[in-house]
C-alpha positions as CSV (number, residue, x, y, z in Angstrom):
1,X,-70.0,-56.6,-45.1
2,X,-70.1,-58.3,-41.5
3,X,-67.7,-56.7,-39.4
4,X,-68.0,-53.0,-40.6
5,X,-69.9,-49.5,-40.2
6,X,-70.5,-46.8,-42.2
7,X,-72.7,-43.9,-42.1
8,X,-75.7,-42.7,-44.8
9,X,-74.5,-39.8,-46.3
10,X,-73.2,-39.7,-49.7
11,X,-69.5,-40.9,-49.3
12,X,-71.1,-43.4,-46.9
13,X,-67.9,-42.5,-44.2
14,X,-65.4,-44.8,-42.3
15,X,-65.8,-48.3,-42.1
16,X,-65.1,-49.3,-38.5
17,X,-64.0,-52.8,-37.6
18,X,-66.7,-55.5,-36.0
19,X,-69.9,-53.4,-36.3
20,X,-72.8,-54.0,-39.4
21,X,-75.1,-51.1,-39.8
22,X,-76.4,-52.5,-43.4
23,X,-76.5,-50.5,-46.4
24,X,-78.1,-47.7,-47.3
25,X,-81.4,-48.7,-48.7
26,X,-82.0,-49.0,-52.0
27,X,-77.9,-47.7,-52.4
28,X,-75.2,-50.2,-53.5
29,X,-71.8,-49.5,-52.6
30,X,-68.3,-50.9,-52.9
31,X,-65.3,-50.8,-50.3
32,X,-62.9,-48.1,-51.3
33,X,-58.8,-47.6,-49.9
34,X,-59.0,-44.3,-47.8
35,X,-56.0,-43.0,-45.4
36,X,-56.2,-45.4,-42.7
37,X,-58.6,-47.5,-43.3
38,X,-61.6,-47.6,-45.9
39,X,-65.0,-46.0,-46.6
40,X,-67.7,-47.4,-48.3
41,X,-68.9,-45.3,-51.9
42,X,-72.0,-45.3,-53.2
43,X,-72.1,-46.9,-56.7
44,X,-73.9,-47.1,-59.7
45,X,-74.9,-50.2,-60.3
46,X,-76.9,-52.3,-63.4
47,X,-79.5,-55.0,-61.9
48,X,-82.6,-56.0,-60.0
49,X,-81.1,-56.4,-56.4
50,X,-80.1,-53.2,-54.6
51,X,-78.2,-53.0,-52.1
52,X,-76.0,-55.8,-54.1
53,X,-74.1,-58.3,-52.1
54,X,-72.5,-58.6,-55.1
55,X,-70.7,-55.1,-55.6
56,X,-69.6,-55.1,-51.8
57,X,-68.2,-58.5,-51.8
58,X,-66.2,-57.6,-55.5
59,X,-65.0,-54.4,-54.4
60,X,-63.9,-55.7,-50.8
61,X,-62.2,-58.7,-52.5
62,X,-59.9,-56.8,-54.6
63,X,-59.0,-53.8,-51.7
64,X,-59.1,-55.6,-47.9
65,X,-56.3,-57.4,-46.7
66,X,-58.6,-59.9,-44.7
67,X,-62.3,-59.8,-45.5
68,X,-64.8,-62.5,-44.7
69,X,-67.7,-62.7,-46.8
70,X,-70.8,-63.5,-44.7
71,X,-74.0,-64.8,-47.0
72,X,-77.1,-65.1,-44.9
73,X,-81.1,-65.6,-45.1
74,X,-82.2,-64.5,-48.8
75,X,-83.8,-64.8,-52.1
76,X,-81.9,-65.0,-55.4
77,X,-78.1,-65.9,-55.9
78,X,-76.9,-62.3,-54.7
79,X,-73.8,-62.5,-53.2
80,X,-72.2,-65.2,-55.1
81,X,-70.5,-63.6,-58.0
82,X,-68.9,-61.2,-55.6
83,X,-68.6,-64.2,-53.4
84,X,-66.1,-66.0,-55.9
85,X,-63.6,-63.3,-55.6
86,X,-63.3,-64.3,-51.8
87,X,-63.2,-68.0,-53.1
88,X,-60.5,-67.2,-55.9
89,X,-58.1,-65.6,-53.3
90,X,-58.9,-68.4,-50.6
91,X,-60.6,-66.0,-48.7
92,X,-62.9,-67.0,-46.1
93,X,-66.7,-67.2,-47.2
94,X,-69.2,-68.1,-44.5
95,X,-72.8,-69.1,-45.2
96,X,-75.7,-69.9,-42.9
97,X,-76.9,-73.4,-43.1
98,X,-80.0,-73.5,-45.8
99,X,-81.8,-75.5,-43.2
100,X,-81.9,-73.1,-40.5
101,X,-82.6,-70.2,-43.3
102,X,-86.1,-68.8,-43.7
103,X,-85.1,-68.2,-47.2
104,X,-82.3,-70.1,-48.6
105,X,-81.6,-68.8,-51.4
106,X,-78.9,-66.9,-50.9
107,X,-76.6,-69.0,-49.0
108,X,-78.0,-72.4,-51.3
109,X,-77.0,-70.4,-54.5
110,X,-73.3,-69.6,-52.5
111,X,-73.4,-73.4,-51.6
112,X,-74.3,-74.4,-55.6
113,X,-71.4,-72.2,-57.2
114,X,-69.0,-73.6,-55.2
115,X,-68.0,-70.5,-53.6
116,X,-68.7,-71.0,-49.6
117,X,-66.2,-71.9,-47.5
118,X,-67.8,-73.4,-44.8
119,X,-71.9,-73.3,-43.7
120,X,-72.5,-73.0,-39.9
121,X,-75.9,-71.8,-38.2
122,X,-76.6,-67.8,-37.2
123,X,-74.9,-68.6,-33.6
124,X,-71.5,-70.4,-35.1
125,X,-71.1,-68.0,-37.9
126,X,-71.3,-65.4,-34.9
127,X,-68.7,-67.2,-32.8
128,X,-66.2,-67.6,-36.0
129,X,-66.4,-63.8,-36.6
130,X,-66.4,-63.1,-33.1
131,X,-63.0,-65.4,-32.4
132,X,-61.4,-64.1,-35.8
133,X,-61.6,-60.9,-34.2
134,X,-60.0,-61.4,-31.3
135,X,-57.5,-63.2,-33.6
136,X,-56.5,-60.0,-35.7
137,X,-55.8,-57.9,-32.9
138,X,-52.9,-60.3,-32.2
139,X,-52.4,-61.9,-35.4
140,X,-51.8,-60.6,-38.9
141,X,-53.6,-63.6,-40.3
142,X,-56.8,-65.5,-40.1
143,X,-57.2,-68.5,-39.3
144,X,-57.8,-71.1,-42.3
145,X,-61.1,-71.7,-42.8
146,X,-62.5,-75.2,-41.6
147,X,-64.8,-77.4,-38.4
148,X,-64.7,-75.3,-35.6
């Protein structure tokens, strides 16, 4: 989840605005309502791919007021399913540009299911989030999602 930091231990802690840490290796975990904010769980989870983009990008779909799925470099179609949750609520989901990718699958399988929003290189993906931010401080809405 772009945007969002958490610590290792076994709630995984606060997640703080506009900072990625990663996951936990080898952990999946899903975005959970806390006081204040949210915190990232650990979860349980069936499949080959862990962490799961998947399980973040569900669980932050149904809780977060304004997340932004962000699909970049990979192998497989992780991230999609969680990915349509984004796409059901008309929730921004950003994908890097297969051709600058050093593995596309990830953002192609995005791109194939119909769930990506918009595909932009590492450098405009990073300018979006980086405006969108400025943005919320300000605004209690993002922007809609189109050509920069």
């Amino acid at each position: 989840m772009i945007g969002h930091d958490y610590n290792g231990a076994a709630q995984l802690g606060d997640v703080k605005p506009w900072l990625d840490r990663g996951q936990a290796g080898g952990k999946d975990a899903r975005v959970a309502p806390r006081a204040g904010g949210f915190e990232l769980r650990i979860a349980e989870a069936q499949g080959g791919v862990h962490p799961s983009a998947d399980i973040l990008f569900e669980s932050a779909a149904m809780v977060a007021r304004r997340p932004v799925a962000v699909i970049l470099t990979g192998m497989g179609d992780d991230g999609s399913r969680g990915a349509a949750g984004f796409a059901r609520r008309g929730l921004p989901v950003l994908v890097q540009r297969p051709d600058t990718c050093v593995i596309d699958g990830m953002p192609g399988a995005a791109i194939e299911a119909g769930v990506a929003s918009d595909a932009f290189t590492l450098d405009e993906i990073a300018q979006r989030l980086r405006r969108w931010a400025m943005m919320t401080a300000s605004s209690p809405q993002v922007e809609t999602v189109g050509p920069s």
